[in-house]
Residue, then its C-alpha position, 0 to 999 in steps of 0.5 A: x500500500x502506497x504511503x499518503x501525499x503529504x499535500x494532502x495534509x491540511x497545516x493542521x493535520x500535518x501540526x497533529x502528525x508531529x505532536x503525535x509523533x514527538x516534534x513541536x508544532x512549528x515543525x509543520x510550518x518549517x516542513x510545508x516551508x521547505x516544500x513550497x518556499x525552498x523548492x526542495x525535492x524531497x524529505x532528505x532535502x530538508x536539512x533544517x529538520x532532525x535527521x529522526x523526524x526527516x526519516x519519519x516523514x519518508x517512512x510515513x508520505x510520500x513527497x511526489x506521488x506523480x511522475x514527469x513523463x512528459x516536459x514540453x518548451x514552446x517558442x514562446x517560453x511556455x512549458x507544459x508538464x504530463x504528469x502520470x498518477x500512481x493509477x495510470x491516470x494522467x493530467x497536464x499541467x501548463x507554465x506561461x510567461x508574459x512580462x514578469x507575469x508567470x502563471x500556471x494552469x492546473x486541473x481538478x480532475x482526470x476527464x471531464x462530465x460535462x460534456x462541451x462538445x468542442x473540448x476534448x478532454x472530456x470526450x472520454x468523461x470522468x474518470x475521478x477526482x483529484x485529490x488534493x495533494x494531486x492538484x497541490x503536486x502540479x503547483x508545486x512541480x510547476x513552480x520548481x521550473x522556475x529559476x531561483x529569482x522568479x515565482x508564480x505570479x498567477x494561477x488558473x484552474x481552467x485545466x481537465x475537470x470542472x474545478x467546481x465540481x471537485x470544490x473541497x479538494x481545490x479549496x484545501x489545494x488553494x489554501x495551501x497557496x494562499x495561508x502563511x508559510x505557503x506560497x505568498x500567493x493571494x487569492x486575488x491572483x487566483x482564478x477559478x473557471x466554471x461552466x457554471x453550477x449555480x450552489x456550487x458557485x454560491x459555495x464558493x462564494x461562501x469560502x472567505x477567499x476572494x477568488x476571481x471567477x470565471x464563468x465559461x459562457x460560450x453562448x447567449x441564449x439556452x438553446x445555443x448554449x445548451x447545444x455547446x453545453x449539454x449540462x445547460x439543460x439541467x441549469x439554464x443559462x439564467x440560473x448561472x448567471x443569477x449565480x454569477x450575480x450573487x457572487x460579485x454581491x457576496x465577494x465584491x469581485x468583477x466576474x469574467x465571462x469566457x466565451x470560446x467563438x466557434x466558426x459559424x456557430x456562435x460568432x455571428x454578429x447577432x449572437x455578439x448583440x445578444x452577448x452584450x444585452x445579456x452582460x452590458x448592465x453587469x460588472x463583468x469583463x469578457x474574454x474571447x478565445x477564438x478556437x484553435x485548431x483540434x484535429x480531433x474537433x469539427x470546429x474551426x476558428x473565425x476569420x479574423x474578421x468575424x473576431x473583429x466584428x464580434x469585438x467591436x459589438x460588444x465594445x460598442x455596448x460598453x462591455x469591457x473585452x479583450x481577445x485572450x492571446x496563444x500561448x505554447x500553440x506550439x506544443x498544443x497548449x494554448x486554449x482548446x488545443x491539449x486533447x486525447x492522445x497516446x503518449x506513452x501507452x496512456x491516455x494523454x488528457x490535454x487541458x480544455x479552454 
């Protein structure tokens, strides 16, 4: 039997480890800081711990419980990590620079329930969860790429899954980023992506971080939507954005509006003005991903006329917008672009929009 994830402890529950087993409480915050503060690699690493409690910590957790099995540089600096869990289940995991930005992309869950039809991680479904420390791992693996004078500035939890749906193991994942002796990141600087569960979104809301959110739109109106994404059905467009309005109430945090545009089937200029009506009385900001290309998707990317057209509406409206950039296109990381591959003889789920 496989010893625990250390990131799987909570502060506290890694205090109670030490007491029990001998050490004083502080020792729990000297050990989380060696792994998130002085990029060690391992429990041998920690040279400030007894040698005594080092050799219980290797006896009792596992540091890593993932293996690289894949490490891709794009041109343009970004990095993108596959990751192989102990199961055989994989998850990819993205590094993005841009000016003294450094943000990382991490997922929640190995495929996805949800269904849109123009991402393909979700094209074999779900398989599970990840736990905690699996979602805590890829913060940490990613943020060991960086030299020693750089940090994460940036996290987005638009990676495989629908971060929502595995809410309790991304909160305790985040508040190891987000608590004293973590990584120094605040949750301002944390955006999480949702298709849109509407209870899910208001427990969010209720966590005491102020998260940003972003809701995955994709369409403006049900029928539309609910033909992109199928779970709309169950929700309706209305109820998600009721949502969204109560958590801008509750965290005081502009939500953002994703809309990915699909050639020919949601980037029409109508579709814009109805996207406007929709969102030009709330405080909401909306980026547009233009869809990159999936050989395995019978989607396309607008010409960059239609783009232009369909930023110019909703500019037009007074809705603040911007077109979100390409980044590692070249190594199939950019929005839309990581899919279901072989890689190794496994199944390489790429992240989705």
């Amino acid at each position: 039997m496989s010893a625990a994830l250390l990131f799987d402890l909570t502060p506290d529950q890694l205090t109670d480890w030490c007491t029990e087993h001998g050490h004083k409480p502080y020792r729990a915050r000297q050990i989380f800081h060696g792994a998130f503060g002085r990029r060690v690699m391992a429990f041998s690493d920690m040279s400030d711990l007894p040698a005594k409690l080092r050799e219980q910590l290797a006896n009792s957790f596992q540091f890593f419980s993932s293996t690289i099995t894949a490490h891709n540089v794009a041109s343009d600096g970004t990095e993108k990590l596959l990751l192989a869990m102990q199961d055989g289940s994989t998850v990819e995991c993205v590094l993005m620079r841009e000016g003294k930005r450094r943000t990382i992309c991490i997922s929640t869950q190995v495929g996805c329930a949800m269904g849109c039809v123009f991402c393909a991680s979700g094209m074999l479904g779900l398989t599970r969860n990840l736990s905690a420390g699996e979602i805590t791992e890829q913060i940490v693996r990613l943020d060991q790429l960086l030299p020693a004078e750089e940090r994460i500035t940036n996290i987005v939890v638009m990676g495989i899954g629908e971060p929502l749906a595995n809410l309790d193991n991304l909160l305790q994942a985040l508040d190891h980023v987000t608590a004293d002796g973590g990584m120094g990141i605040g949750a301002r600087r944390i955006t999480i992506s949702t298709v849109g569960l509407p209870e899910k979104i208001r427990r969010l809301a209720e966590c005491g971080k102020a998260y940003n959110l972003a809701v995955s739109l994709h369409a403006p109106n049900e029928e539309l939507r609910s033909q992109i994404i199928p779970v709309n059905e169950g929700i309706g467009l209305a109820a998600v954005l009721r949502a969204a309005d109560d958590y801008f109430e509750k965290v005081g945090r502009r939500v953002s509006y994703e809309y990915i545009l699909l050639g020919k089937l949601n980037d029409a200029p109508e579709h814009a003005q109805q996207l406007a009506n929709l969102l030009k009385s709330r405080f909401a900001h909306v980026n547009l991903i233009p869809m990159n290309p999936v050989e395995e998707s019978p989607f396309r990317r607008p010409s960059e006329r239609r783009i232009q057209r369909f930023l110019e509406i909703l500019q037009e409206a007074g809705v603040p917008v911007t077109v979100r950039k390409r980044k590692g296109a070249d190594i199939d990381a950019a929005c839309g672009q990581l899919r279901l591959r072989k890689h190794n003889d496994n199944a390489l789920v790429d992240l989705k929009s």
